[in-house]
C-alpha positions in Angstrom: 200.9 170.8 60.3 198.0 171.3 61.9 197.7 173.5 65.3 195.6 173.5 67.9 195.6 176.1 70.2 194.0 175.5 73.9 194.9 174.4 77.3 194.7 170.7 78.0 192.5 171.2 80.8 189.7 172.9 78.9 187.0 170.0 78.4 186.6 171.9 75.0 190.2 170.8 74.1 190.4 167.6 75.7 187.6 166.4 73.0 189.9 168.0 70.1 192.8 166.3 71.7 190.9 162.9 72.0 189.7 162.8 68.0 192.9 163.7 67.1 194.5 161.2 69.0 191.6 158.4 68.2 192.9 159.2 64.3 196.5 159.4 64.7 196.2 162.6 63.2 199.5 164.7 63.9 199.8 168.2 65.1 200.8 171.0 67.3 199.3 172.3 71.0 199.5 175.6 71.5 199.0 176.6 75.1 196.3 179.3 75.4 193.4 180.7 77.9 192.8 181.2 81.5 196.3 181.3 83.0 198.1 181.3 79.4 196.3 184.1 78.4 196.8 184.7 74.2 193.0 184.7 73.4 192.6 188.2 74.2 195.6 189.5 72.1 194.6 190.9 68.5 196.5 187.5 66.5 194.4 185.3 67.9 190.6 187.6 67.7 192.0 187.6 64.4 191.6 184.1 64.3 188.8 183.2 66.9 186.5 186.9 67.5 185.0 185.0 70.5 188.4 185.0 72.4 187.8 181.1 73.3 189.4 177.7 73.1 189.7 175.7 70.6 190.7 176.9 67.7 192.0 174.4 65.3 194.3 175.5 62.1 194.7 173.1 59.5 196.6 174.2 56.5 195.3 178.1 56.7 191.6 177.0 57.5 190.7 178.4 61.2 187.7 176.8 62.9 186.4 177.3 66.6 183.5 175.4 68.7 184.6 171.9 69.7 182.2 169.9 68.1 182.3 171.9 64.6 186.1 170.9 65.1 185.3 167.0 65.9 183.1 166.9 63.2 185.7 168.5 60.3 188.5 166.3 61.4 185.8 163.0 61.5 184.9 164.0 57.9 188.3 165.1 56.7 190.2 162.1 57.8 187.5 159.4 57.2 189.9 157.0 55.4 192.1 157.5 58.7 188.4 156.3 61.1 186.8 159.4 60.7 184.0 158.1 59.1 183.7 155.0 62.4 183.5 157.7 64.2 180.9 159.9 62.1 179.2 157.8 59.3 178.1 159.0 56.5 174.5 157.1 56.6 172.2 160.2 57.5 170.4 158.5 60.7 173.8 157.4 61.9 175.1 160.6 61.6 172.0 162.2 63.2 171.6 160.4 65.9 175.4 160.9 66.9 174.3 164.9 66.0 171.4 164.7 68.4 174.0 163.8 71.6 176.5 166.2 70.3 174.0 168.9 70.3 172.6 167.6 73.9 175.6 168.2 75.2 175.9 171.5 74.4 172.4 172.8 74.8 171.5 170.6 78.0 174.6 168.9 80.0 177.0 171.7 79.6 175.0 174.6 81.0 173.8 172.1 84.0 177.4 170.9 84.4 178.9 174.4 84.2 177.5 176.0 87.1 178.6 172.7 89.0 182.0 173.4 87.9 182.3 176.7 88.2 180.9 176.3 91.6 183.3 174.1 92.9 186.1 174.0 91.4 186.6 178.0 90.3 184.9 179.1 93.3 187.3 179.4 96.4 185.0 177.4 99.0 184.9 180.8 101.3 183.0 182.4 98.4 180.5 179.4 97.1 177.1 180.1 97.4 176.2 175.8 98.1 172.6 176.5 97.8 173.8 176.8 94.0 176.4 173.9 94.0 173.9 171.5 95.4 171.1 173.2 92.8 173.5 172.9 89.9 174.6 169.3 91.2 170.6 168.3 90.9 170.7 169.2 87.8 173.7 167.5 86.2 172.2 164.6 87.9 169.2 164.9 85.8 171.0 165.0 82.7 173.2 162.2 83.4 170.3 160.0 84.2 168.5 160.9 81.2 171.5 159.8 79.3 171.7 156.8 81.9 168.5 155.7 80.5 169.0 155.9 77.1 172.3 153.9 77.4 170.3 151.3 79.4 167.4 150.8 76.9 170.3 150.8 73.6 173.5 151.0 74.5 176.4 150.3 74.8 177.5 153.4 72.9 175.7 156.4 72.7 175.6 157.0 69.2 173.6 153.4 68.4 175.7 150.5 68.1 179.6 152.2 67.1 181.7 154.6 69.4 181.2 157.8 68.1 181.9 161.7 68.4 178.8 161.3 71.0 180.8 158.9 73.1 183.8 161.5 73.1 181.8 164.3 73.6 179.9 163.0 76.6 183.2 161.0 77.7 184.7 164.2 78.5 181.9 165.4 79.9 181.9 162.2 82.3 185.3 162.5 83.2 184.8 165.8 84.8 181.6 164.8 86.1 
């Protein structure tokens, strides 16, 4: 069966968690990072060197970074939606690539100092001259992706829900 090993708070996870979900794909949560610890114990670096969450395990095949691990499950179980979710027509694909790859190069370091920020920073120690920096920020992003939805929508992919409408969901959610 396959394993997934991650908190369910991580945003990381909670896109794993909503694929495998979306596909009905069965498995088993492992609880592990932050207050669970396991990802700095030698088993798991085994497994993951970078000591984060998720790792996914699927019949002895380990594979880390969320979106690598949205887009094997997508191809993997097409017959089971994966292929809705992640076409096979190159632009399709591309273009749900493109927001995938957004995400982590553009909304996540924005949003991450906004997180960490508020929410991991006990409000005695925040520095709010870098909340409310951090906050402009993510507000740009979201409006750029505001914008696009506005001028194509209504998914973000093109006209299907897609990995890019999980990805960013997630990302939403917390937002």
């Amino acid at each position: 069966m396959l394993k997934l090993w991650g908190r369910v708070n991580s945003i990381n996870v909670m896109k794993v968690l909503w694929v495998l979900d979306e596909l009905g794909i069965p498995y088993e949560r492992q609880d592990a990072g932050m207050e669970h610890g396991v990802v700095d114990g030698p088993d798991y670096r085994a497994m993951n060197p970078n000591g984060r969450i998720p790792t996914l395990v699927d019949d002895g095949f380990v594979l880390w970074e969320s979106n690598s691990c949205l887009r094997y499950l997508a191809m993997k179980h097409a017959d089971k939606g994966g292929l809705a979710l992640y076409p096979a027509d190159p632009a399709a694909r591309a273009s749900i690539d493109r927001w995938m790859d957004w995400q982590l190069s553009t909304l996540s370091p924005a949003e991450r100092n906004l997180f960490w920020g508020l929410v991991r920073t006990p409000p005695e120690k925040r520095d709010m001259a870098s909340v409310m920096a951090a906050a402009r920020a993510a507000g740009e992003c979201w409006r750029i992706l505001d914008g696009w939805l506005t001028k194509g929508g209504p998914y973000v992919g093109g006209a299907a829900f897609s990995l890019a409408d999980i990805v960013l969901g997630a990302y939403a959610r917390r937002w």
